[in-house]
C-alpha positions in Angstrom: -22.2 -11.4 -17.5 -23.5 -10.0 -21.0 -19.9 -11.6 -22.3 -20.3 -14.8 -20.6 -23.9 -15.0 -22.1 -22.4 -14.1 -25.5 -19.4 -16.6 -25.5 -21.9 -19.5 -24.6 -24.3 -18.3 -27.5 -21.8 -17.9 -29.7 -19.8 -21.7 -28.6 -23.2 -23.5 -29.5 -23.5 -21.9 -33.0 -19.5 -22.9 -33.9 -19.5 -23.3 -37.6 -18.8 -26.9 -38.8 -15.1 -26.6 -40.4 -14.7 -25.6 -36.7 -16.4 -28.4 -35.1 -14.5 -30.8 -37.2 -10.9 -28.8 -36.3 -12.2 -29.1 -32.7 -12.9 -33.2 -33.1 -9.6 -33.6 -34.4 -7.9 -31.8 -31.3 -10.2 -34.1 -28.9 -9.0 -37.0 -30.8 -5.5 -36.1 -31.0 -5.5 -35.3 -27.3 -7.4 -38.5 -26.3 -4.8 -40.5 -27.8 -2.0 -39.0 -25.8 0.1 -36.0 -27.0 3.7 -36.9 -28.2 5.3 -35.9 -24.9 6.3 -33.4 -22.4 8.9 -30.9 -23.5 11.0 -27.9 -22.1 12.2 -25.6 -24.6 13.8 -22.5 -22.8 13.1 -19.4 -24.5 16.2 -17.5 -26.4 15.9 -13.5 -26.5 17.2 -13.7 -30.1 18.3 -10.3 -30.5 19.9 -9.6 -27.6 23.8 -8.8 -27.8 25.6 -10.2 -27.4 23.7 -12.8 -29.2 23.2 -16.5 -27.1 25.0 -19.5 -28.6 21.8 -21.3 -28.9 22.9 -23.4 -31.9 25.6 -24.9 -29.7 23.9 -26.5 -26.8 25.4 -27.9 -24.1 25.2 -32.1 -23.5 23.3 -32.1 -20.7 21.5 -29.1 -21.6 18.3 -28.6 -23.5 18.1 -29.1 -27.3 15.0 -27.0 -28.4 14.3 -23.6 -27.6 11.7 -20.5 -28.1 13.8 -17.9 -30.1 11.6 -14.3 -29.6 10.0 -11.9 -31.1 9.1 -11.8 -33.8 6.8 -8.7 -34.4 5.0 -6.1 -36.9 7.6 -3.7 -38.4 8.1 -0.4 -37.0 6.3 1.3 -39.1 3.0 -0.6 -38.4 2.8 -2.3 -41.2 2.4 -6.0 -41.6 6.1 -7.3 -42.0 7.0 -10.0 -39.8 11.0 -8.7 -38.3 12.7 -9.8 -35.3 11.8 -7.1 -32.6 11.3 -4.2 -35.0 14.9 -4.4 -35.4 15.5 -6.6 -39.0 13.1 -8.5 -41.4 13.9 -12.0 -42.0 16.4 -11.5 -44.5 18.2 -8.9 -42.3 18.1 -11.6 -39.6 20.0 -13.9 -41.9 23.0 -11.8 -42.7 23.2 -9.6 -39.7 22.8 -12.3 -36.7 23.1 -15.4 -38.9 19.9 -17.0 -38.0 19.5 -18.6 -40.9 22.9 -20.6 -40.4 22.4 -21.3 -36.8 18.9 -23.0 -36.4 20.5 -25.4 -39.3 23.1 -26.1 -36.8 20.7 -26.3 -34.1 18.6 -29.1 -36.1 22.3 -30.9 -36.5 22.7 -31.1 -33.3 19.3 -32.8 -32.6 17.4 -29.4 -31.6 14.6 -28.0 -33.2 13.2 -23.8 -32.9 9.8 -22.5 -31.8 9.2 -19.3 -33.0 7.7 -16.7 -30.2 5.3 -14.0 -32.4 4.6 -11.0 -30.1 6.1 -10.5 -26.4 5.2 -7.3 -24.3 7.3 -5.0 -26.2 6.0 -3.9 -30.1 3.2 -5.4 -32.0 1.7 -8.7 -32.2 1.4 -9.3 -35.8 -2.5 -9.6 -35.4 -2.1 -6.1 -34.7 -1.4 -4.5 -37.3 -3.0 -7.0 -40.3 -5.7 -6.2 -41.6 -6.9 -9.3 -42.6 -7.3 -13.1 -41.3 -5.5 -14.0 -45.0 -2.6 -11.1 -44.9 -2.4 -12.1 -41.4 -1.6 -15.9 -42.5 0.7 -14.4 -45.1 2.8 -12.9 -42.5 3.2 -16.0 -40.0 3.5 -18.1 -43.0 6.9 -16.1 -44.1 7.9 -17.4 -40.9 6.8 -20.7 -40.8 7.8 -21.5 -44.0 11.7 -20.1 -43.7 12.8 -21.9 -40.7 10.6 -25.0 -41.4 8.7 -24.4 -38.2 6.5 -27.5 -37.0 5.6 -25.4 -33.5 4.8 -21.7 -32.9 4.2 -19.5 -29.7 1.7 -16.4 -29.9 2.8 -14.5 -26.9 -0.1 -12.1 -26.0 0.3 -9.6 -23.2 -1.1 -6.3 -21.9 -3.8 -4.3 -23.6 -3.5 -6.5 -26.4 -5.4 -9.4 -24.7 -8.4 -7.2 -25.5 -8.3 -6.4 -28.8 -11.5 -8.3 -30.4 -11.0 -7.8 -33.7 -7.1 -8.7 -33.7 -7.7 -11.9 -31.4 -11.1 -13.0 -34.0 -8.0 -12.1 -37.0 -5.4 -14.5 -35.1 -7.7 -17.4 -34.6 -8.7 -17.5 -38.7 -5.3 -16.8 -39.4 -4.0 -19.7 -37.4 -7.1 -22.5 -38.7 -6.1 -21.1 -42.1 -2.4 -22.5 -41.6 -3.5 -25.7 -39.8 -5.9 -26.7 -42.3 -3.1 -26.2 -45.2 -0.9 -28.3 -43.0 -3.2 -30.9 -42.8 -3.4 -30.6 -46.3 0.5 -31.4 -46.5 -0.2 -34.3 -44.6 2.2 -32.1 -41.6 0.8 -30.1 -38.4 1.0 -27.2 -36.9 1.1 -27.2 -33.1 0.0 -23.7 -31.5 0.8 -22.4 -28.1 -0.5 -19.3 -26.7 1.8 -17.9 -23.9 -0.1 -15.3 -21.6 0.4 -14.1 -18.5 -1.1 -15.3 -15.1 -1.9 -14.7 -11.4 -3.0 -16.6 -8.2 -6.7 -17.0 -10.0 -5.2 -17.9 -13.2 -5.5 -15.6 -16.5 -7.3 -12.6 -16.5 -10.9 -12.2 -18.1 -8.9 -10.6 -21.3 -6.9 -13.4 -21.5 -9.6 -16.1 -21.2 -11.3 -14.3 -23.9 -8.5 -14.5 -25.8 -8.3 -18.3 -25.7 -12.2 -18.6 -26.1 -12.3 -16.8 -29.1 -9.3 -19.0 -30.3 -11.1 -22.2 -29.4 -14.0 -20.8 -31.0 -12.1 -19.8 -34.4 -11.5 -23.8 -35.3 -8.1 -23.6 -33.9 -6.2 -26.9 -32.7 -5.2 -25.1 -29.4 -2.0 -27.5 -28.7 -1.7 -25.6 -25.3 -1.5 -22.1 -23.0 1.4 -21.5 -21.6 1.3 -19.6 -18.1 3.7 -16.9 -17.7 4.3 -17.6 -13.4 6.3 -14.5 -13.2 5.6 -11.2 -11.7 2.9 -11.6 -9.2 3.5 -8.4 -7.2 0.5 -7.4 -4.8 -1.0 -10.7 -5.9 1.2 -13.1 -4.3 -0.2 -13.2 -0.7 2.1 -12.4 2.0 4.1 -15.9 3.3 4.1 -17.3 0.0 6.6 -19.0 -1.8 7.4 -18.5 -5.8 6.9 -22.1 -6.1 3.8 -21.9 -4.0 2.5 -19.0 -5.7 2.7 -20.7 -9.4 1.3 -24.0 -7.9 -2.1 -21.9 -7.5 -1.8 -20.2 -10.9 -1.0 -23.5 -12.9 -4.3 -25.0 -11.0 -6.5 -21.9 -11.3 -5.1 -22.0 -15.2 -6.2 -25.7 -15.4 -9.9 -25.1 -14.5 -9.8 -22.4 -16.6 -9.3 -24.6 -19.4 -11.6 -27.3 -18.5 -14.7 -24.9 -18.4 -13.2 -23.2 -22.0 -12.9 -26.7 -23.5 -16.4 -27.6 -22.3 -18.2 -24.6 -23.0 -16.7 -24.7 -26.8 -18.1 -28.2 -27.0 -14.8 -30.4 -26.5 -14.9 -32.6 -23.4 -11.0 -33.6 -22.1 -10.4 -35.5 -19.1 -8.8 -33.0 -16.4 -5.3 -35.2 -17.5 -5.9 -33.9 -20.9 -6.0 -30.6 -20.0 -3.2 -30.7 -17.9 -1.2 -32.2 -20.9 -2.1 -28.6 -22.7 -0.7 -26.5 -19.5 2.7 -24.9 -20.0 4.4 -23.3 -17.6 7.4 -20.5 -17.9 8.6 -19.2 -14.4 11.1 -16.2 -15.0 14.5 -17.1 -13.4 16.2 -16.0 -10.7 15.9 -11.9 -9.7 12.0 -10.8 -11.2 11.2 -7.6 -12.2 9.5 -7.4 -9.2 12.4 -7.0 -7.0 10.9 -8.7 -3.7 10.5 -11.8 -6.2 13.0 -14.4 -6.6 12.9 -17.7 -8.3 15.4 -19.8 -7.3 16.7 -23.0 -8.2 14.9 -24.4 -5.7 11.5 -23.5 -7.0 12.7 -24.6 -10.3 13.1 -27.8 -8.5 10.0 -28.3 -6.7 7.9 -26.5 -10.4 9.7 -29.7 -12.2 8.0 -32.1 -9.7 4.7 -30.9 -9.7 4.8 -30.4 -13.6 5.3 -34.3 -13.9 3.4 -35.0 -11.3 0.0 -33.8 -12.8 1.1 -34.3 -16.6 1.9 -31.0 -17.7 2.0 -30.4 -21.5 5.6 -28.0 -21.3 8.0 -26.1 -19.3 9.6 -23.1 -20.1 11.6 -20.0 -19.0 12.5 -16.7 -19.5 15.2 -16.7 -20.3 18.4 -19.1 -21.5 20.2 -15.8 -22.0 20.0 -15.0 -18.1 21.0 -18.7 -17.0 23.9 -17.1 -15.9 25.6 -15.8 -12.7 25.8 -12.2 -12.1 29.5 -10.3 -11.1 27.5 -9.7 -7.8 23.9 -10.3 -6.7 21.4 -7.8 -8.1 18.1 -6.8 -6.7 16.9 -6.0 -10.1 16.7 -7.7 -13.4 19.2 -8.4 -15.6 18.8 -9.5 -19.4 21.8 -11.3 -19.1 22.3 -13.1 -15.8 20.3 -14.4 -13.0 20.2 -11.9 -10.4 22.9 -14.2 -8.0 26.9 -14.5 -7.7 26.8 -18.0 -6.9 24.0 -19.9 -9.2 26.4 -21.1 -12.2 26.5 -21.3 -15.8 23.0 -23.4 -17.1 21.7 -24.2 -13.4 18.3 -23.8 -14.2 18.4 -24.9 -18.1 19.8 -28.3 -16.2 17.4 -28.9 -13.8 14.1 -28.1 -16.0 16.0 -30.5 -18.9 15.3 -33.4 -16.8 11.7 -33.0 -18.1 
């Protein structure tokens, strides 16, 4: 309750280079955002690595290439998953190379920072300014126009990293706007039956509250375990998260002083289902539910779709009742199954 007081206290006193961020993001969203868009996401260094650059015709064009995270040592280095910095990404996987390609063949890269493995970047800066630094090495390299903030775990409720994150990110928006360009922001975090969890709303109140130009949150419907109530269906299961995550976000918008239409909000509701086998092995998404997910995302105007992962849109030698990181848990689910049906978005 004392939090709840706090957040409301602390939503009426937003600064005014805030308020103005935050009227720009009403008008923005008023007017329509440029479209719905499903962008699977790529584990980038998995090997062998995924021939993202190369998609397939009837396939999806953009994707969400993850992690990128604090270095190993704790420091404040942006690297793909610990494992190489940016320049080490370049020679030793060829990213560099290969999101060119991408963009030649009509495809454009979101860049995930932080997943449920390593550290968040907001983590380990010390600063809202080296913070900025850091995602700005990464913005600037592959010419990014979207980024994903993937914020999971214990890290949800880390104050003083999340109150670093949101400066960071207004700091980068308003020199975009500068340019003349934008930066769109996503914040992927995990969900249940009631929606996110207190830590997670937090999270996206203290972004809101930072000034940001929150483009969306995308819910991670994966994973529900005990949650899921006996009887019910994947599909079913992230039908109730998506709306639970919906109301969420009309009450945050409100109570940070930015009235959207519950349309508006939907249009800033992302929603990435993991396919096939879960790590929960009594869970299975199957193409079905990607099916029925694709319908009711169009139905109520959702903002994106993703899923986890383009690397496991595969068929496995035989059906697994455990996760794989490179195939969908069945023998009989093909090549791109699910990458097809969610394209149609």
């Amino acid at each position: 309750m004392v939090r709840v007081l706090l957040v409301l206290i602390l939503a009426a006193a937003v600064a005014v280079g805030a308020v103005t961020l935050a009227r720009r993001a009403v008008e923005s969203s008023a007017a329509g955002l440029e479209g719905a868009w499903f962008a699977p996401y790529v584990d980038a260094t998995l090997v062998p690595t995924y021939p993202f650059e190369t998609p397939a015709a009837d396939g999806p064009k953009d994707v969400v290439l993850g992690f990128v995270v604090a270095d190993r040592d704790g420091g404040c280095e942006p690297t793909w998953g610990t494992f190489v910095d940016l320049e080490g990404a370049a020679t030793s996987f060829d990213l560099d190379r290969r999101i060119a390609r991408l963009r030649s063949a009509g495809g454009e890269p979101i860049v995930s920072f932080g997943g449920l493995i390593n550290d968040e970047l907001a983590l380990r800066c010390q600063t809202p300014e080296d913070l900025a630094g850091a995602y700005r090495q990464v913005i600037d390299r592959y010419e990014l126009t979207t980024i994903d903030i993937d914020v999971e775990g214990e890290a949800q409720s880390d104050v003083a990293a999340n109150e670093r994150r949101a400066a960071a990110l207004r700091i980068l928006q308003e020199e975009a706007v500068e340019r003349g360009d934008e930066l769109a922001v996503w914040l992927t975090v995990p969900v249940g039956i009631d929606g996110m969890t207190r830590a997670g709303l937090n999270m996206v109140l203290t972004t809101l509250e930072g000034g940001v130009d929150l483009t969306g949150v995308n819910g991670m419907v994966m994973d529900y375990g005990a949650g899921r109530p006996p009887g019910t269906s994947m599909m079913q299961a992230s039908e109730q998260a998506l709306t639970s995550l919906h109301g969420q976000l009309v009450r945050a918008y409100q109570g940070t002083g930015t009235a959207l239409s519950e349309s508006d909000v939907w249009a800033r509701v992302g929603a990435t289902p993991m396919i096939g086998q879960n790590d929960v092995s009594t869970e299975i998404f199957y193409v079905s539910d990607a099916e029925e997910t694709l319908t009711f995302a169009t139905e109520v105007g959702m903002g994106m779709l993703g899923m986890w992962s383009v690397n496991r849109d595969h068929p496995c030698a035989t059906d697994t009742p455990w996760a794989s990181s490179d195939c969908n848990g069945f023998d009989d689910v093909g090549d791109w199954t699910y990458a097809r049906v969610f394209s149609a978005f």
